[in-house]
C-alpha positions, 0 to 999 in steps of 0.5 A, a space after each residue: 728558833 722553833 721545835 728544839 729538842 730537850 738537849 737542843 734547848 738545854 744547850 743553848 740555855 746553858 744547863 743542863 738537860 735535867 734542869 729542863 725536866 726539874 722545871 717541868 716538873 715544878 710548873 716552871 716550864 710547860 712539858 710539850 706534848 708527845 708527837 703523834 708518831 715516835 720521835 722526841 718532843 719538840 719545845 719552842 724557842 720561847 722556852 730557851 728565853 723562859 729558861 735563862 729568865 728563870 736562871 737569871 732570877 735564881 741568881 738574883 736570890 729568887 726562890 722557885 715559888 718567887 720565880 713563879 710568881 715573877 712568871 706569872 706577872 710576866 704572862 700578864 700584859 695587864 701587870 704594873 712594873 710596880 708589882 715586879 718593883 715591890 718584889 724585887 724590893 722584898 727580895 733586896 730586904 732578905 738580901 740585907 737581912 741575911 748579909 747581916 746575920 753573915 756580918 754577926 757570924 763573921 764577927 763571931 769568927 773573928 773573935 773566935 780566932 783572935 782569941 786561939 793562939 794556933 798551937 797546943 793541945 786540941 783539947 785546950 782549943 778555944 775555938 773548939 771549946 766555944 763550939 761546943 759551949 764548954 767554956 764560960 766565955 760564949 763567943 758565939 752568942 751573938 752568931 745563930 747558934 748552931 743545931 745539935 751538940 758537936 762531937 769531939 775525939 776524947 769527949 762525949 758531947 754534953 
């Protein structure tokens, strides 16, 4: 599979023709050059094989600049499977990180929502007033606190 077109390329990689140039445009990719006569530039079919290990990293939770560094481990036959193993443990450690701060976050929600009743007056919301940090119960403090001041219909934020 050689000398595909950006759409040809995008296709059998299963995104779209603009993920092809966000790539290029990041140093994922290499842009091939322009032909000498008119027509489109043609990628090798090395590229479709490039794409879909990129796709398959960002699933995994790899960001661009880690995805880069895979590449470049990757590019290297010199390279020890040990180097891509303590990456991968690295970014299964920020996984775990992030699955915890979600469990505080789930726990605060709970707490939130076992404590309204679900009916009355939005002014008397629990959960609203916890939002908004107004009542002296701080069912959030163990939740990352949100940024800003909130806004609600009939109060000003404090």
């Amino acid at each position: 599979m050689t000398d595909l077109t950006i759409g040809r390329v995008a296709r059998t990689a299963a995104v779209g023709v603009e993920t092809i140039r966000f790539y290029e445009r990041r140093g994922l990719i290499e842009q091939p050059p322009k032909p000498n006569g008119s027509g489109p530039r043609l990628y090798s079919g090395a590229v479709v094989a490039r794409v879909r290990f990129i796709r398959q990293a960002q699933q995994l939770g790899f960001s661009l600049r880690e995805i880069r560094e895979l590449l470049a481990l990757r590019a290297d036959r010199r390279t020890d499977c040990s180097k891509v193993r303590k990456q991968a443990q690295a970014k299964l450690a920020d996984v775990e990180e992030r699955i915890g701060r979600l469990q505080q976050i789930a726990g605060a929600l709970q707490t939130l929502i076992a404590r309204c009743p679900g009916r009355g007056r939005l002014q008397t919301c629990s959960i609203m007033d916890a939002l908004e940090l107004r009542s002296g119960n701080h069912a959030l403090s163990d939740a990352p606190a949100a940024a800003g001041p909130s806004m609600r219909r009939g109060r000003s934020a404090q």
